[in-house]
Every structure is written in structure tokens, then in C-alpha cells.
N, C-alpha and C positions, 0 to 999 in steps of 0.2 A: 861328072864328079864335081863340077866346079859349082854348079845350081845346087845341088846336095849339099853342097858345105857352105854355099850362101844363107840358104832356109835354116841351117841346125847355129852359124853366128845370128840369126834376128832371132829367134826364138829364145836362145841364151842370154839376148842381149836385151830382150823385154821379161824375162823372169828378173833376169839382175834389177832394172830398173822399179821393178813391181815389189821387190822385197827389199830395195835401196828406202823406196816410199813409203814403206809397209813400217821398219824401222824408224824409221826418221818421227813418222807420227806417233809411234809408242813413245820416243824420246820426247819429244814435245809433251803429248798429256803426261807423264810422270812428272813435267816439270811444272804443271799446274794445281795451284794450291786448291786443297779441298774444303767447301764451306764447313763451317763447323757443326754437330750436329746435337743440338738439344734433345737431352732425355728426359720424359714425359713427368711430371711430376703431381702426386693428387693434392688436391687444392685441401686448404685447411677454411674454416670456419670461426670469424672471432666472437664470442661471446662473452657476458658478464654472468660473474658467479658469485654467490655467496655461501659462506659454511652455513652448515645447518646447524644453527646453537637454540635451544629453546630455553624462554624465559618468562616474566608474567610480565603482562602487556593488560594496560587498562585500556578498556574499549570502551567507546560512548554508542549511542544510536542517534542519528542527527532525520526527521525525516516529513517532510512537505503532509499536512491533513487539511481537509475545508471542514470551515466550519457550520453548525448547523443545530437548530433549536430541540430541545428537548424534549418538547411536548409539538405537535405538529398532528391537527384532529379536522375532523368535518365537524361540518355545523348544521343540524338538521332540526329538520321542525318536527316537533311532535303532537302536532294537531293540523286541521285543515282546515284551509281557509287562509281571505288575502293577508299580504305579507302588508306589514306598516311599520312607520318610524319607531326609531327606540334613539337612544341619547347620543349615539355615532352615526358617522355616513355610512350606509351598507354600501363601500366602494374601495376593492382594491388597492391596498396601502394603507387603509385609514387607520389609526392608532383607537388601542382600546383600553381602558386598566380593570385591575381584579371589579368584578360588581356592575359595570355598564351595563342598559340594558341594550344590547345590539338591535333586536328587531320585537314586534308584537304578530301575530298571528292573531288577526281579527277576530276578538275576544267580546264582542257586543252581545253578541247571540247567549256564549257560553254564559255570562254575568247573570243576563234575564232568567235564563235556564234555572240556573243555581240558585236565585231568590226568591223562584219561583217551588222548588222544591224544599226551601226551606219552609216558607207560607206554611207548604201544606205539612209539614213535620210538626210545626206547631200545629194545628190545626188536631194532629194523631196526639201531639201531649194532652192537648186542651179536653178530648173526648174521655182519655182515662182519667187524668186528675180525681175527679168524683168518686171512682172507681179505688182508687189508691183512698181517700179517706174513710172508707167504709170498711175495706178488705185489709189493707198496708197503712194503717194508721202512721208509722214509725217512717215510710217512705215519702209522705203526703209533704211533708217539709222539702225534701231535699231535691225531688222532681219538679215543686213548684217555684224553688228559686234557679232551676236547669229552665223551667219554662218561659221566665222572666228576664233572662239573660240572654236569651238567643237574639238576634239581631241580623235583618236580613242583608245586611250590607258588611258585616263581618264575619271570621272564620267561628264556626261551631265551637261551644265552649265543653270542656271536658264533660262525658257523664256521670251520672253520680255514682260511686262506688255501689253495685248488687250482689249481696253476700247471700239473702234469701233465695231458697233454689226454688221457693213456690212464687216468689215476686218474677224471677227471672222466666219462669214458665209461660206467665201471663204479661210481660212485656213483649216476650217472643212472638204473641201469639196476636199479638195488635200489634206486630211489626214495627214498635219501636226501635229493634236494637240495629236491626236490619239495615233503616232507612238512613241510621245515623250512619252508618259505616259507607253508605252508599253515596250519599250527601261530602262526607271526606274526601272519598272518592273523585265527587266533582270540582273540589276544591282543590284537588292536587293538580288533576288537566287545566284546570282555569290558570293556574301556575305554571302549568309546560306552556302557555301559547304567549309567555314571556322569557324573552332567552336572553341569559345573563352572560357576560364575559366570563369565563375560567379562570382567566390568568390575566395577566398585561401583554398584551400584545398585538399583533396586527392581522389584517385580510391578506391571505395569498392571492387566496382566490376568490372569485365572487358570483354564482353560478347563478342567480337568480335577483332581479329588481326588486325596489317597493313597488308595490301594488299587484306582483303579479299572485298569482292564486297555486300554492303549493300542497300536497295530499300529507297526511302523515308519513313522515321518514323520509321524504322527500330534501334532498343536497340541495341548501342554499348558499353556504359558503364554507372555505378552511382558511382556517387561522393558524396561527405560529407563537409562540412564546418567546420575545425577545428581553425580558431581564434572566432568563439561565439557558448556556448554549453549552454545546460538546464539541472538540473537535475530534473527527473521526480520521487518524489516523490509518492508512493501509500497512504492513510488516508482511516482509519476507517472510515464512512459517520458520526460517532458522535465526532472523532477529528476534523475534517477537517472543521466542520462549527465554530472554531476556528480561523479556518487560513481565512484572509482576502486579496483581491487581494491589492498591492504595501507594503503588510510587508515586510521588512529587515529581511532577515534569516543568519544564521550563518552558515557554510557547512565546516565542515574539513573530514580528513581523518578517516579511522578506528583506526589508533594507535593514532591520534591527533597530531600528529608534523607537520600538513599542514591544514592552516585556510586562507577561504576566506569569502567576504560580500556578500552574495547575495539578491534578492529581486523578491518577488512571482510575479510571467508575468502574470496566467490564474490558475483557475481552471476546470476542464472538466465538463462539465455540462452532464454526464454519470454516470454510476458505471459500473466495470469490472465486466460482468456479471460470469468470475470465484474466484476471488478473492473477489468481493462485495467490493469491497473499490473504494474510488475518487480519480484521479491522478491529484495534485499539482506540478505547473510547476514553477521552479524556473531559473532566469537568473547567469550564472555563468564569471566571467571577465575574459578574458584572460589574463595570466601574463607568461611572457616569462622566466621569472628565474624559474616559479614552473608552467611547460607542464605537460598539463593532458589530456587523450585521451578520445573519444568516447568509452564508455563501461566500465565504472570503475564504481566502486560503491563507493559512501560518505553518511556521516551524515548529517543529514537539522537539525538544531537545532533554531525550532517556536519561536515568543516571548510569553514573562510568561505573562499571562494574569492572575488577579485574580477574585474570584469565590466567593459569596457572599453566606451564609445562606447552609453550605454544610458539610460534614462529609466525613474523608478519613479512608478505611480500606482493610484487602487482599481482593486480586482478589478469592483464594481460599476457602473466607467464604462467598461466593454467588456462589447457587445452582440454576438451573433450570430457568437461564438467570438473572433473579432480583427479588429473593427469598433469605431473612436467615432467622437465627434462633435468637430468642430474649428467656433471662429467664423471666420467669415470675411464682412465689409461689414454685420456686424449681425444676418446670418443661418446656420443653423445648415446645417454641410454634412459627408457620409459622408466616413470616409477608412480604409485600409484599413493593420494594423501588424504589424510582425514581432514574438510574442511570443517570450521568450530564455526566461526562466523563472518562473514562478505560484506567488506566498508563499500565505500565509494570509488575509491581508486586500490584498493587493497585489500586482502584477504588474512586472516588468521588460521594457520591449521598448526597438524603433528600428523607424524606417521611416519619421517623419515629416519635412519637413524643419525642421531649426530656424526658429524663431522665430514659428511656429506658435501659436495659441491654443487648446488641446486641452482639452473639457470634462471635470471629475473628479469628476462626481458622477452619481448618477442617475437619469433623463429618462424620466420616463413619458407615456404620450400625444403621441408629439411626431415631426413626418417631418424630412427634411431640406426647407428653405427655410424653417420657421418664424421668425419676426423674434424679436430675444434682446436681451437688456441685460445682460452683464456686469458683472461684480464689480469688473474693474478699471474702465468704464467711469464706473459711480456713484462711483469714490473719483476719478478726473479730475474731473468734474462738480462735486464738492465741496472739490476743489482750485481750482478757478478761480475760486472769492469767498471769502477766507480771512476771519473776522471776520463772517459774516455769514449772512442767514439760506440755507439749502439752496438751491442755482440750480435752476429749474425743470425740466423736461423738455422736450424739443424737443415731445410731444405736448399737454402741459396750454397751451403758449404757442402753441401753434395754433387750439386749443379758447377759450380766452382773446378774442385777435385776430377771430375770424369770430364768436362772442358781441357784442364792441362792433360790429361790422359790422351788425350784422342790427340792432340797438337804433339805431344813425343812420338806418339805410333807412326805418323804421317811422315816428320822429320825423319825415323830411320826406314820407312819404305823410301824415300825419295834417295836416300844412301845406297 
């Protein structure tokens, strides 16, 4: 009996001890403060907005063209044979004015040729003459002062007026009228294988020497007209139906210390199909105190034209060609705009309706429905406690509130 009631005191006396510790530790953790526990809060987004008020806005077009000459041709020979001097250097650069004779096409041969068929034209007068006094009394005068005139070393002189249809018959027929025409003929090539200057202007290029030996049609050189030059402006195809043909433009340099008046000639009735833009052709004056060459680049500065019922804002708050973002209950939502016309750093449209809050800056990472906080919202916010310190946010005084909540819960379980 006495072992039996030994074993049932240790066993009583390690429950007691087991539920003595078992207490004791609950007692302890109730007396340990609980950290506090933050609830989750969704992030807001701050943005800048403006109402959407439309009004008329003068627009200008400001836009970089090179410039470049007017007439810009080949130079070809129209006869064969070697190439030789004329009154300018046949060389790349060289200056020329209206009338120079640029080169000659070795004209010796042709000359002889030609004095030589005149010879024998007189020769055909001299045989009918006799013929005209017996038959054409009335003609005999006026073919013998055409025979007397002719001169192998100058241009053919007019023939005589033939009203007679029985005189004309038998001039036909002794190949008078024929040879005269054909003789012209050679008088006018004798004249192609001297080539005169068009215009004032210079050599671009220069494809062929003196002395070498060129065919008919044959590319000797191209030249340029440097007293009238265009600047060839590129437009955007939604600028450009701005510009109207005989506007006054304005065209200076890039630093601006050189201004002239110019005035729209043509627009291309094309688009470039790699730049996609319309090329504006504008007239530029020659002024001799301020030369300016083919291939310089200027400013074309359009006139301001205004713009009726429109809104201007960045280029950078329009997404996915003519898409923003507008706020609307705090969140940010798509809206879709009629763009009018694309400055350089800003855009003119409409399509929104007024009073609108359309964001003007731009939004990276972000869809529509995101939650936002306005610009104008934080200056209201800070309008409603004048004198005092910054009014909180609807989010920090909720965070606040469920903080002291969860600090009293704790306080009466520890009670």
C-alpha cells in the first residue's frame, strides 16, 4: 500500500507542477504587448490637371527648309564633234551670266559645209534668172536683188514674196524653194554647236573636258541658277493644310541675323513617301549685299492664323496618337481627342467636353482605373485650414483611427 500511494503523490505532484507552468506562461504572454498592426492601404497617384475650357488660340508654323535653285538642267550638245573653248572655264564652280558662250562643238567642218551649199544655191538662182525674164517678167526684179544679197559668210536673207501659183510651180521644180529651206536648216545646227548660258549661273557638274569628242545629246555638263532660289520646306500633311498657296512667309537664318520676305509659289500635290510629309515651295529674292547659296538651310516662319473652339496642351500627354487621360471620382479614365494641329512641344485639339479635368503631363506605368490625387485637389485640402498646419489625407486619418482601435482592443483583453 505504501508504494501505491507513493507512485499516485509523484504523479499528482508532476500534473500540479505541469499545469502550475502551463499557467504561469499564459500569464506572462497576456502581459506582453502586441506590435501594432498596419492595414493595407491602396497607393494614390499624383497628377496635374487642367479644366478643359476651349478658346481661339493663334497658331503660327515655324519650320527648318534647304534651299535650292530654281532652274537646275543638263547641258548637252546638240551636234558632234570635239568639245572647244567658249568665254567661261568648262570647270566645276565656274560662274556664268545670261548669254556666255559656255563651250563650241567644233564648228570648222559645219561652216565650210554651209558656204559651201550656199555657192551652189546661187549657182540654182543664177541658171533661172534668164528664165524669170522671159517667162516672169514682173518676178525678174525681185529674185535678182535675192541673188545679189546672198553672202556666203552670212545668214540667208528673206525670199521674195511668190503669190504667182504658175511662178511657184517652176521654182519648185528647179528646187529653189527646197534648198532655201534646207540651207536654214543648216544655219540653225551651225548655231546648236554654240551653247549659250540660260540664265546666270554656275557648273555643278562637269561631265566632260575641252577637247574631248562628244555625239549628239551627249551630257557635258549641269548647271544651276543662282540669282532665283526656292526654299523647299517639308509639313506635316496636318500643318501644311494651313499654308495656302501666295502667303508671305518670313525666312531668316538659324542664328536670326539674316531675314528675308518670301512668298509660297506651289505646294506638292504628293507626300514623301519616307518622311510622309508635304513639300512647301517658297520664292526667295535675290539680294546681292546678303548671297546665299544652293543648299543652305533656313527657317520659313507661316502666318499666325487663329483657331476657333480649341484647347492647347503637351505633346507628351497624348498617348497612342490621340488618346489621354482625364480624372474623373479620383480615378484616372481613357478619353479619345480630335487633334487640329502638332506644335513643337504642344498640341491644339477639341473633342472633350468642357469642364473636364484632362491630365498634362506624362504617365508612365499606369492603366485606366488607377486612383490619383490631383494638383488641384491638395491646393483645396490646403485651403480648408488657413493658418494652420497641412489637413491630413482621408488615407493617413484612417490609418490613424484603426491604430487607436486596435490599442483599446488590446488594453481590455489584457484586463
Amino acid at each position: 500500500m505504501r508504494k501505491i500511494d507513493r507512485r499516485i503523490v509523484i504523479i499528482v505532484s508532476v500534473i500540479f507542477i505541469l499545469g502550475l507552468a502551463f499557467g504561469l506562461m499564459k500569464f506572462l504572454i497576456a502581459q506582453k504587448e502586441e506590435p501594432p498592426v498596419r492595414r493595407s492601404l491602396e497607393s494614390r497617384r499624383y497628377v496635374k490637371v487642367e479644366s478643359v475650357k476651349y478658346t481661339s488660340i493663334s497658331s503660327s508654323i515655324s519650320e527648318t527648309g534647304r534651299l535650292s535653285s530654281i532652274a537646275e538642267i543638263d547641258i548637252v550638245a546638240e551636234a558632234s564633234g570635239k568639245i572647244e573653248a567658249g568665254q567661261v572655264s568648262l570647270k566645276k564652280g565656274a560662274r556664268f551670266s545670261k548669254g556666255d558662250v559656255l563651250f563650241v562643238v567644233y564648228p570648222d567642218e559645219a561652216i565650210l559645209s554651209l558656204k559651201a551649199r550656199k555657192s551652189q544655191y546661187q549657182n540654182i538662182l543664177a541658171s533661172i534668172i534668164p528664165d524669170l525674164v522671159i517667162d516672169f517678167p514682173e518676178a525678174e526684179e525681185a529674185f535678182g536683188q535675192f541673188f545679189s544679197s546672198i553672202n556666203v559668210d552670212k545668214p540667208l536673207p528673206p525670199m521674195p514674196e511668190i503669190k504667182d501659183n504658175t511662178l511657184k510651180i517652176f521654182l519648185a521644180s528647179r528646187n529653189v524653194i527646197s534648198e532655201y529651206y534646207n540651207i536654214e536648216r543648216d544655219e540653225l545646227q551651225l548655231k546648236r554647236r554654240t551653247v549659250k548660258a540660260p540664265f546666270n549661273g554656275t557648273f555643278k557638274e562637269v561631265y566632260m573636258e575641252l577637247g574631248a569628242y562628244t555625239n549628239t545629246g551627249g551630257r557635258v555638263a549641269r548647271a544651276i541658277q543662282t540669282d532665283h532660289m526656292e526654299l523647299e520646306v517639308p509639313l506635316q500633311r496636318i500643318d501644311a493644310a494651313w499654308v495656302h498657296q501666295g502667303d508671305a512667309v518670313t525666312i531668316t537664318s538659324k542664328d536670326g541675323t539674316i531675314s528675308w520676305k518670301g512668298q509660297v509659289l506651289r505646294k506638292s500635290p504628293f507626300v514623301d513617301e519616307n518622311t510622309q510629309s508635304q513639300t512647301i515651295f517658297i520664292s526667295v529674292p535675290y539680294n546681292h549685299k546678303q548671297p546665299i547659296m544652293a543648299g543652305e538651310y533656313f527657317v520659313a516662319h507661316f502666318p499666325v492664323r487663329p483657331i476657333e473652339g480649341v484647347m492647347e496642351i503637351p505633346r507628351n500627354s497624348v498617348f497612342n496618337s490621340n488618346e489621354v487621360f482625364v480624372a474623373r471620382s479620383g480615378r484616372l479614365a481613357k478619353e479619345k481627342i480630335n487633334i487640329i494641329k502638332i506644335n513643337n512641344s504642344t498640341l491644339i485639339f477639341n473633342g472633350l467636353p468642357e469642364g473636364d479635368s484632362v491630365v498634362v503631363q506624362q504617365l508612365i506605368n499606369v492603366s485606366e482605373g488607377t486612383l490619383i490625387q490631383t494638383d488641384k485637389d491638395i491646393q483645396q485640402m490646403g485651403a480648408g485650414r488657413p493658418g494652420g498646419p497641412p489637413q491630413q489625407s482621408p488615407a493617413a486619418q484612417t490609418q490613424k483611427g484603426g491604430d487607436n482601435k486596435d490599442a483599446s482592443e488590446k488594453k481590455a483583453k489584457r484586463k
